[in-house]
N, C-alpha and C positions, 0 to 999 in steps of 0.2 A: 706241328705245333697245334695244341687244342687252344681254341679262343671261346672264352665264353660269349657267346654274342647277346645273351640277356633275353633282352622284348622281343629281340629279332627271330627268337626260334621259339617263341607262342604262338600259339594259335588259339582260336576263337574260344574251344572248350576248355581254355586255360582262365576263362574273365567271368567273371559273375558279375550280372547286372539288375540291381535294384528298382524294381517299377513299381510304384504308389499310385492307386487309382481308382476312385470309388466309383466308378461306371463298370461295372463285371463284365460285359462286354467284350469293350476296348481292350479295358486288362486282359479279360483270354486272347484275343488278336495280337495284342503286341509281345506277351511274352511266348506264344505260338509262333509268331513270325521269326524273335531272337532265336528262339530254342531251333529252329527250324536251319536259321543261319548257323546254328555252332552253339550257341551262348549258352550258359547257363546264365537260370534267372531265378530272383529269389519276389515274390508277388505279395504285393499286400493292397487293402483296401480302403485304408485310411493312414492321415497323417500319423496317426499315434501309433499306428503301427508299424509304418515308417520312422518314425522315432526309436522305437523298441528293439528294430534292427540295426540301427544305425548305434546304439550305443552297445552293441554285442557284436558286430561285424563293419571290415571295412569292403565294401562294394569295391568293383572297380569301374564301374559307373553306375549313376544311379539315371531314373525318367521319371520324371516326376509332374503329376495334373496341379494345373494351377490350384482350382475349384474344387476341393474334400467337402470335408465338414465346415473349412473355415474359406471363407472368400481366397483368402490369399495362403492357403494350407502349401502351396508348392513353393511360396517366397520363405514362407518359414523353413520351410525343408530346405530349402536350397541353402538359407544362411548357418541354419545349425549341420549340416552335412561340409561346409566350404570349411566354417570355423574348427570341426573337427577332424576334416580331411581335408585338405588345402587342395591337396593335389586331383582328388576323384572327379572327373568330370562329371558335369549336371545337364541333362535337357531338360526344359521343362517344353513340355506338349500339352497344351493348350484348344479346345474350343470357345475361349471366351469370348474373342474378337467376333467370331459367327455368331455365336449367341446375344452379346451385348452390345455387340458393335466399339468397343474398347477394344485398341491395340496396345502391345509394347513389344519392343524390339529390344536388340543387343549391339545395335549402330552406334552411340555414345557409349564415351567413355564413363558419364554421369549414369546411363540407366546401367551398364557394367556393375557402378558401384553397387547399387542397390537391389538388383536383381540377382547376382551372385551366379545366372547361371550361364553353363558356355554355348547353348546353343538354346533357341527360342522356336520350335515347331507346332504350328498348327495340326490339329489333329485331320485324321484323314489321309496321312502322308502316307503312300505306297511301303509296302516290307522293304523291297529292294531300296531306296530313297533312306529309310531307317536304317538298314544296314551300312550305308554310305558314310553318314553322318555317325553311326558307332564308330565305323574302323578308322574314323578321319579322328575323333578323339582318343582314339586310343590306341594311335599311331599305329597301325597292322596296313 
């Protein structure tokens, strides 16, 4: 019997993943590290450009920086990415808390609402740590 088994017989180079990030940097480290695990990745530098792919592609996860051009440039990403893909997972990775000393978290159900994303990472997190936290959203 052939069974199609679906997700279960993907692998990494089968997922394109969306990172938004205006620190040049980070962005080369983090989609170096993905690409390094498997992933393809698709890199931009601002929200609006993370917009521009978002309405021509659907990611199968996206990572997204709080702090663009707009304070909260990664909550807008996160709402317009959720309302148009319901299903794609969202990290947002963040130095804000280091920076500002402001946290936020994905502990309530309240800040769920509002934050839109499914996982909340402080920057700085190890490749391997990131890759965890990939293959944990997108079930591999």
């Amino acid at each position: 019997m052939n069974y199609d088994l679906g997700i279960y017989n993907m692998k990494k180079s089968d997922f394109t993943i969306l990172v938004a990030d205006d620190d040049p940097d980070y962005l080369f480290q983090t989609i170096t590290s993905l690409e390094r695990a498997g992933y393809r990745t698709v890199a931009v530098e601002s929200q609006a450009e993370a917009e521009s792919v978002i309405s021509k592609m659907k990611p199968d996860l996206a990572i997204f920086d709080l702090m663009m051009e707009n304070d909260d440039s990664g909550f807008i990403l996160c709402y317009k990415l959720k309302r148009k893909y319901p299903d794609v997972p969202v990290i947002l990775a963040t130095a804000v808390a280091h920076e500002t000393g402001i946290s936020f978290s994905l502990d309530s159900e309240a800040e769920k609402t509002w934050i839109r994303a499914d996982r909340y990472l402080e920057k700085g997190i190890r490749p391997e740590q990131l890759d965890q936290e990939v293959m944990k959203l997108l079930k591999l």
